[in-house]
FIKOLZA-1660 file (N, C-alpha, C; in steps of 0.1 Angstrom, whole numbers, plus 5000, padded with zeros to 4 digits):
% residues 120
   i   px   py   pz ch aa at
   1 4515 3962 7986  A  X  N
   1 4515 3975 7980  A  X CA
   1 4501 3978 7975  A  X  C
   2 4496 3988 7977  A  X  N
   2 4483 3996 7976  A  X CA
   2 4482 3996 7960  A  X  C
   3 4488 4000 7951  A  X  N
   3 4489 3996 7938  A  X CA
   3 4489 3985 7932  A  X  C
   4 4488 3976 7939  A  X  N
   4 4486 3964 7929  A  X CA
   4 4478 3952 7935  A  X  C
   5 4466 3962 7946  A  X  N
   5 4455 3952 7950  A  X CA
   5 4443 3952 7938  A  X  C
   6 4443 3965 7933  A  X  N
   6 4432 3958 7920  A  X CA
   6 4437 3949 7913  A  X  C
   7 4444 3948 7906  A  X  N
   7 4449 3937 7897  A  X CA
   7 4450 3922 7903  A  X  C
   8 4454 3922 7916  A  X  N
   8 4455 3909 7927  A  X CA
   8 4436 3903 7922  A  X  C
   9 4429 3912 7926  A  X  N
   9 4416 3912 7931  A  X CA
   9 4413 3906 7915  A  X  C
  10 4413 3910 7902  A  X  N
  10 4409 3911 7889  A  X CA
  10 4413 3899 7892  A  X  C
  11 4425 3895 7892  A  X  N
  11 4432 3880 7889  A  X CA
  11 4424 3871 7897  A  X  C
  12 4426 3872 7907  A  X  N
  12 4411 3864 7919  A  X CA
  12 4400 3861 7913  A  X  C
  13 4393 3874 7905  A  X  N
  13 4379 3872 7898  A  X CA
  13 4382 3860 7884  A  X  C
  14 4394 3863 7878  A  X  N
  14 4393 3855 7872  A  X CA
  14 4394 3840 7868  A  X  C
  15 4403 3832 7883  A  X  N
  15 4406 3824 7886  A  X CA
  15 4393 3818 7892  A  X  C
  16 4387 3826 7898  A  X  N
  16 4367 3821 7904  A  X CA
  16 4359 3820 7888  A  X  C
  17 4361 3830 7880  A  X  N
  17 4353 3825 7869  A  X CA
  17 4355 3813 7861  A  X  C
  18 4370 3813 7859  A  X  N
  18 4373 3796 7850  A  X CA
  18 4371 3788 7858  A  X  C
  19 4368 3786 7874  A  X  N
  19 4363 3771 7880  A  X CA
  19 4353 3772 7876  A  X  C
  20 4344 3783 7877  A  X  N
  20 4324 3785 7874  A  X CA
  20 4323 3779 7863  A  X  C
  21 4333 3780 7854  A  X  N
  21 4332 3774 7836  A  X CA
  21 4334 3768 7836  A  X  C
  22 4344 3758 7843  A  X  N
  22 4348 3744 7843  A  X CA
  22 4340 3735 7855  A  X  C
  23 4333 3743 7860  A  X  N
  23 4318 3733 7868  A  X CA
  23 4308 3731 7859  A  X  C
  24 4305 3740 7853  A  X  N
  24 4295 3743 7843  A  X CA
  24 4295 3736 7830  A  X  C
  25 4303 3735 7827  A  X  N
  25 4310 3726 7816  A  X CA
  25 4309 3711 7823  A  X  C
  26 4316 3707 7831  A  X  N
  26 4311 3694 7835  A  X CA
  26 4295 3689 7840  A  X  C
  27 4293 3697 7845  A  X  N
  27 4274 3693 7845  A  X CA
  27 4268 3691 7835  A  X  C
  28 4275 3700 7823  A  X  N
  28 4264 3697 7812  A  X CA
  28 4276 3684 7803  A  X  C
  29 4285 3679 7806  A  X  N
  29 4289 3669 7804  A  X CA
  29 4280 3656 7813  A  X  C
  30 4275 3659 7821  A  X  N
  30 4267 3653 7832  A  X CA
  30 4279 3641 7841  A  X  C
  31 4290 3647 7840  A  X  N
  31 4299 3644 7852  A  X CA
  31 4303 3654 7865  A  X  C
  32 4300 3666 7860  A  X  N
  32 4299 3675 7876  A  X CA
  32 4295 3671 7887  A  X  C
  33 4298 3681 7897  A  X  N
  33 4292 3680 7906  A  X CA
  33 4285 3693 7910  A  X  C
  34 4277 3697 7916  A  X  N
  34 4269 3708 7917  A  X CA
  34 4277 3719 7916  A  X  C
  35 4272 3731 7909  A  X  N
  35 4276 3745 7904  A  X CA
  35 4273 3753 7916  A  X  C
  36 4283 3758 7921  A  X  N
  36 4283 3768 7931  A  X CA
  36 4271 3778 7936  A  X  C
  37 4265 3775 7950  A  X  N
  37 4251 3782 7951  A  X CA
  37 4255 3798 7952  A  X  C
  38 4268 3803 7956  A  X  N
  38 4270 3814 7953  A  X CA
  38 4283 3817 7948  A  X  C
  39 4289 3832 7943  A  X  N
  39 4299 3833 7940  A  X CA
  39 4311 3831 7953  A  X  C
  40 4323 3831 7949  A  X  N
  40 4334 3831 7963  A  X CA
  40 4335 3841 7968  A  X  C
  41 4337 3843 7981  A  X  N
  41 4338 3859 7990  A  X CA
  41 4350 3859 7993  A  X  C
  42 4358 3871 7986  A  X  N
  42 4369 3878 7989  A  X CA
  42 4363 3887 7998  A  X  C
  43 4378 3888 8015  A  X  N
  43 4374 3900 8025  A  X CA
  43 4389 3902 8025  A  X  C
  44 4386 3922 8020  A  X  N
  44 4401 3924 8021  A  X CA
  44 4401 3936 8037  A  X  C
  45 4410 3935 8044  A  X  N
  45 4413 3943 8056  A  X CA
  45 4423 3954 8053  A  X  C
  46 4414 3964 8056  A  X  N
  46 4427 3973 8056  A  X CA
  46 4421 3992 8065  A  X  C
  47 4429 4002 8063  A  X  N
  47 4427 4012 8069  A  X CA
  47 4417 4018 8062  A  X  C
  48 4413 4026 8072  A  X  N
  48 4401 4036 8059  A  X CA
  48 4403 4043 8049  A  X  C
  49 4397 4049 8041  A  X  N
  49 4393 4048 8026  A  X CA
  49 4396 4037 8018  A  X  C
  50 4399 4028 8023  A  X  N
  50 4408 4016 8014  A  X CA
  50 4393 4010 8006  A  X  C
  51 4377 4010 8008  A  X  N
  51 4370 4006 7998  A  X CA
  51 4367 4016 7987  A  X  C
  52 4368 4030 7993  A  X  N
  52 4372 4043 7981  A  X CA
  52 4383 4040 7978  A  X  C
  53 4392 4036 7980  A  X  N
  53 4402 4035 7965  A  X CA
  53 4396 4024 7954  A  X  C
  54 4392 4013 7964  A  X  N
  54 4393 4005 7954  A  X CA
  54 4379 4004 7945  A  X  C
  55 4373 4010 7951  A  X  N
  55 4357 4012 7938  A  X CA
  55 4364 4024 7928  A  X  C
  56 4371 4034 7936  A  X  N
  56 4376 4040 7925  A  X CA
  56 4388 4039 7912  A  X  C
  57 4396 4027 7922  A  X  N
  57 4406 4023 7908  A  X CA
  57 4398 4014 7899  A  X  C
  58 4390 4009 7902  A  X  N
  58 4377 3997 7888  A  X CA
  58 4368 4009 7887  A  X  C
  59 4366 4021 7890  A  X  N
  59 4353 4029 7878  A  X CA
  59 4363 4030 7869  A  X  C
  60 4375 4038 7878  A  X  N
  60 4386 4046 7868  A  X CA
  60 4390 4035 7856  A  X  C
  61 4393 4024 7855  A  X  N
  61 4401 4015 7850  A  X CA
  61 4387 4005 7839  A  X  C
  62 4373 4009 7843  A  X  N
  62 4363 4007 7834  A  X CA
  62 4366 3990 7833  A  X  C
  63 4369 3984 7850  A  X  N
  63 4370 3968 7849  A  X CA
  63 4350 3969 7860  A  X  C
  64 4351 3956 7862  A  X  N
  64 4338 3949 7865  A  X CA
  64 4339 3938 7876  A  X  C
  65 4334 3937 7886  A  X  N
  65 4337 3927 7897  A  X CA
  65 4320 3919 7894  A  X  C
  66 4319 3912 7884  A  X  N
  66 4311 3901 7881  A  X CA
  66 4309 3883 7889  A  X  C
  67 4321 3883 7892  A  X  N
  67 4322 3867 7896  A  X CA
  67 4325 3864 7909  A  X  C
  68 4326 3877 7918  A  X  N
  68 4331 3877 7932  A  X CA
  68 4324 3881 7943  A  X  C
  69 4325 3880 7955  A  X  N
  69 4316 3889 7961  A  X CA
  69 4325 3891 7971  A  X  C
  70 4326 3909 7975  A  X  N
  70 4337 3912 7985  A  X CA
  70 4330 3920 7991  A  X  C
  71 4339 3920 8009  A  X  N
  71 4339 3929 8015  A  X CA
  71 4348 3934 8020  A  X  C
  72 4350 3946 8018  A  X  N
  72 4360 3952 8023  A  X CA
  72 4357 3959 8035  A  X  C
  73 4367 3952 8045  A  X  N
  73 4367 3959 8062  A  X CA
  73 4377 3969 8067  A  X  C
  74 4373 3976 8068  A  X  N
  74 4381 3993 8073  A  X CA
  74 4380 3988 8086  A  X  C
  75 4390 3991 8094  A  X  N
  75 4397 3994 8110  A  X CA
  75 4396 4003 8112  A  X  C
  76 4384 4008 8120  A  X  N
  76 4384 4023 8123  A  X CA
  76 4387 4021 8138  A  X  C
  77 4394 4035 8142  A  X  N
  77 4390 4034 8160  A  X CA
  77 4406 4034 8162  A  X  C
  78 4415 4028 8174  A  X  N
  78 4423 4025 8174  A  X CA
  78 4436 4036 8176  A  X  C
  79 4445 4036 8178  A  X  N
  79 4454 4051 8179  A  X CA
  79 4456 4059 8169  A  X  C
  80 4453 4059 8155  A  X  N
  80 4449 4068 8143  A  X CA
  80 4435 4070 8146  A  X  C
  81 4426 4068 8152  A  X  N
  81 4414 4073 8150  A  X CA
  81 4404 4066 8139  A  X  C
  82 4399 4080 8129  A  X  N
  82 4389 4075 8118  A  X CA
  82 4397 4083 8106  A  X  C
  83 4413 4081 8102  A  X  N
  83 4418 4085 8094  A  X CA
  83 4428 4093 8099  A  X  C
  84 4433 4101 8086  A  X  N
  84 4445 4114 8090  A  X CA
  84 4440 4124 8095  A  X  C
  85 4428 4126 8092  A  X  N
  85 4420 4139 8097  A  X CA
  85 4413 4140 8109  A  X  C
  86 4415 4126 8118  A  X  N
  86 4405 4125 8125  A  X CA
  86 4413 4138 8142  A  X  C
  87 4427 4133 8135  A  X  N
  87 4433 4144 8146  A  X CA
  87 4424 4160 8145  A  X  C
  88 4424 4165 8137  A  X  N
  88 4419 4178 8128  A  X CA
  88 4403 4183 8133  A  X  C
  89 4399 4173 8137  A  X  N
  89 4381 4172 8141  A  X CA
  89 4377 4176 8126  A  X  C
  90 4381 4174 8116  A  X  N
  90 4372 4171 8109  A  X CA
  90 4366 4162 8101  A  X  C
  91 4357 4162 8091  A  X  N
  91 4351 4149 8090  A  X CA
  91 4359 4142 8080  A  X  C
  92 4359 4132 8079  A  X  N
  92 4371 4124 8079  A  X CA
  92 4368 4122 8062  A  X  C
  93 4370 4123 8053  A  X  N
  93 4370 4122 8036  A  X CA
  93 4371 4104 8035  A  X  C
  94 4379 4101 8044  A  X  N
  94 4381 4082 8039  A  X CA
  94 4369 4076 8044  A  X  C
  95 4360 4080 8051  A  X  N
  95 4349 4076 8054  A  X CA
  95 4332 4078 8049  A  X  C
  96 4336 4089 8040  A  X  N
  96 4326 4092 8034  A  X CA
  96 4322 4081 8024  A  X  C
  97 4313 4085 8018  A  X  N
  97 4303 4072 8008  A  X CA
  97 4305 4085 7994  A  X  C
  98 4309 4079 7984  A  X  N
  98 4310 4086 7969  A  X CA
  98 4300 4070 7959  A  X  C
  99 4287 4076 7961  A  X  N
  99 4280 4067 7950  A  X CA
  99 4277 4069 7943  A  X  C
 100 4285 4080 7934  A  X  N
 100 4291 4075 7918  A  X CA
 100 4301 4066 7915  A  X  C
 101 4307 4060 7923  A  X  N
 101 4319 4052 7924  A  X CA
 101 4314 4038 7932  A  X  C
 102 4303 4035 7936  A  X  N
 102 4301 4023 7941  A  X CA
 102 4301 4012 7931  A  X  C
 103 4307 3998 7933  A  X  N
 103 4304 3986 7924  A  X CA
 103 4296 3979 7927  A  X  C
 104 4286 3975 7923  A  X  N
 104 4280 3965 7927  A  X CA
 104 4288 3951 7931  A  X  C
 105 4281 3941 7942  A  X  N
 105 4295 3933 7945  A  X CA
 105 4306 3937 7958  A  X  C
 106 4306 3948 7956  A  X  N
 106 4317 3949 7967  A  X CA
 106 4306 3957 7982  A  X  C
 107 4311 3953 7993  A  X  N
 107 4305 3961 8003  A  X CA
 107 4316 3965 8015  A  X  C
 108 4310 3973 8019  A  X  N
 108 4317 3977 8029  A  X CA
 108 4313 3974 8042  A  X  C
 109 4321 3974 8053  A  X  N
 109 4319 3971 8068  A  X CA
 109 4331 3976 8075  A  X  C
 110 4328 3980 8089  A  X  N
 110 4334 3991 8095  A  X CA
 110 4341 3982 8107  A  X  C
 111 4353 3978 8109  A  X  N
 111 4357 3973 8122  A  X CA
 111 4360 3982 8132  A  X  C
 112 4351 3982 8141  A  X  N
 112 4360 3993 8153  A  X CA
 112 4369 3987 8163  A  X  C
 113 4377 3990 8169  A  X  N
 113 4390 3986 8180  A  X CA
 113 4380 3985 8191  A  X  C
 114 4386 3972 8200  A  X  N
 114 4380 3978 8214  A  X CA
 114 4390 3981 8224  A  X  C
 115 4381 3985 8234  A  X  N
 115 4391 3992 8243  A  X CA
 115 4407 3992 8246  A  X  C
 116 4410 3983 8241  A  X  N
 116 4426 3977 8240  A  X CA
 116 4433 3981 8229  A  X  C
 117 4423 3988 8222  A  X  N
 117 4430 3993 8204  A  X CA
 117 4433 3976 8197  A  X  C
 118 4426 3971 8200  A  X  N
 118 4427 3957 8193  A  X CA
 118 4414 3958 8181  A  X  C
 119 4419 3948 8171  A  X  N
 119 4404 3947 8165  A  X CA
 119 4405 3930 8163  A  X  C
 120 4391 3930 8169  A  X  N
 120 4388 3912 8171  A  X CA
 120 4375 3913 8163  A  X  C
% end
């Protein structure tokens, strides 16, 4: 359910920050083992606008994607096209870039179908 991928994702973030604390915590115990060279990459798949929603439910909700690094992959192409509007010729709103709303942390990438309406 589309509702309750931010909170999934928050939860994710913060299940990656208590291991970063509990590595970090052990090194300076000086029983660790080396502290992660980067944060963990969350990739979520889904139809287009799905990284506008989700930059927009964390501006709206005034949360922070600190400990994660994601990309979210839109399926474009395929027998919907580039959205609901793509039927319409016009330009497609789930595709557009709103950077008042971008997080830092999260990125976007565009999967197109190939000729088979597959996406590989």
């Amino acid at each position: 359910h589309v509702f309750g991928l931010v909170p999934l994702i928050l939860k994710i973030q913060s299940a990656a920050k208590a291991q970063l604390d509990e590595s970090l915590a052990a090194r300076r115990r000086g029983r660790g083992r080396r502290v992660l060279d980067r944060l963990p990459l969350l990739e979520i798949y889904g139809p287009p606008g799905l990284y506008n929603f989700i930059n927009m439910s964390i501006a709206l909700s005034c949360s922070k994607i600190n400990y994660l690094d994601m990309h979210i992959i839109e399926l474009v192409g395929g027998r919907n096209g580039l959205g609901p509007t793509a039927l319409s010729r016009k330009k497609s709103v789930f595709l557009q870039r709103y950077p008042e709303i971008d997080t830092p942390g999260i990125r976007r990438v565009f999967l197109e179908a190939n000729e088979d309406q597959v996406w590989i």
